[in-house]
N, C-alpha and C positions, 0 to 999 in steps of 0.2 A: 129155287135159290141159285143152282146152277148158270139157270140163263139170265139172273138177275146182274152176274158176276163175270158171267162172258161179256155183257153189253155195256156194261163201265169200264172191261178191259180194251174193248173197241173202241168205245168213244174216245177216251182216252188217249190207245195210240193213235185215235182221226185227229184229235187234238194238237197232239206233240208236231203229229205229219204238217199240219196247217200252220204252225207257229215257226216251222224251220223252213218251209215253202215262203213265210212270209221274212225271217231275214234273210233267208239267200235274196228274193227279190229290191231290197233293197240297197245291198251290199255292192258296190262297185268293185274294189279290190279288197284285198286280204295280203299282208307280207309278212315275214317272219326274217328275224335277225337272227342267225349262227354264228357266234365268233367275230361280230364285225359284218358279218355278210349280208346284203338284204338281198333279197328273193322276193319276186311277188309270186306268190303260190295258187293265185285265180286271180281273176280278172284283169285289166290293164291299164295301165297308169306313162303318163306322158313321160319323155325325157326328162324333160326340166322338175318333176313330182321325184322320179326315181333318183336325178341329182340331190336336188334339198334334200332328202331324205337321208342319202349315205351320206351326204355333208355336215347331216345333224347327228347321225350314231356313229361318226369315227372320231370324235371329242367331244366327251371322254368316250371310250370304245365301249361299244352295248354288248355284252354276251346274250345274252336272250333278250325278245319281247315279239309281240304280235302286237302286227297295227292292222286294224281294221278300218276302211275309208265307206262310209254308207250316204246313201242320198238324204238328205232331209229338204225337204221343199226346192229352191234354186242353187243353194248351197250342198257343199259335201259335209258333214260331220268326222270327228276320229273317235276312234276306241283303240286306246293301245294298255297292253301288259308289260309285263318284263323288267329289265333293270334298267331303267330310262331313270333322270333327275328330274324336278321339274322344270327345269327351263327345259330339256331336250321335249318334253310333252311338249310345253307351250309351244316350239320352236317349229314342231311338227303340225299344231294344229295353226299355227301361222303360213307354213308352206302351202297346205291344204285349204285353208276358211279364205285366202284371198281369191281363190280362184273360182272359176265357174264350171259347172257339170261337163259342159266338152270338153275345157282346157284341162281336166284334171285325167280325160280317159283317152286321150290321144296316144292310145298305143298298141301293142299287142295284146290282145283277149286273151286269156289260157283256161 
């Protein structure tokens, strides 16, 4: 019973390992807003992304959210939390969805 109970705990966390291996690989950047502030916290994002970006969360001013930027086929997708409206969502996934995979990563990697 033992080892029936180690080997579901394994697999398991092999599982978890494999699921978080596969969105870090598709994840281009990551950024987080404090107080108004964006930060990209990994990855790297052009000038002209990190502009739209703080152009869309300092009206009206965002106190918290995470915006996640991930590959989907030729395009980039967004996932964002936090105190956003939705136009500020929309606004971001407009800055983001017109561009292409290089023009959005033209920047510093972290």
């Amino acid at each position: 019973m033992a080892v029936v109970l180690a080997c579901i705990v394994v697999v398991t966390g092999g599982l978890c390992l494999l699921w978080a291996s596969a969105q870090a690989a598709v994840t281009i950047a990551f950024a987080e807003v404090k107080d108004g502030n964006l930060e990209v916290t990994r990855g790297g994002l052009s000038p002209r992304v990190i502009e739209g970006l703080q152009h869309v969360i300092a009206r009206p001013r965002v106190r918290r959210a995470r915006i996640r930027i991930l590959r989907s086929k030729s395009r980039a997708r967004v996932e964002v939390r936090g105190d956003l409206t939705e136009v500020q969502i929309q606004q971001i996934r407009n800055i983001v969805g017109v561009l292409k995979l290089p023009e959005i990563t033209r920047g510093r990697r972290r």
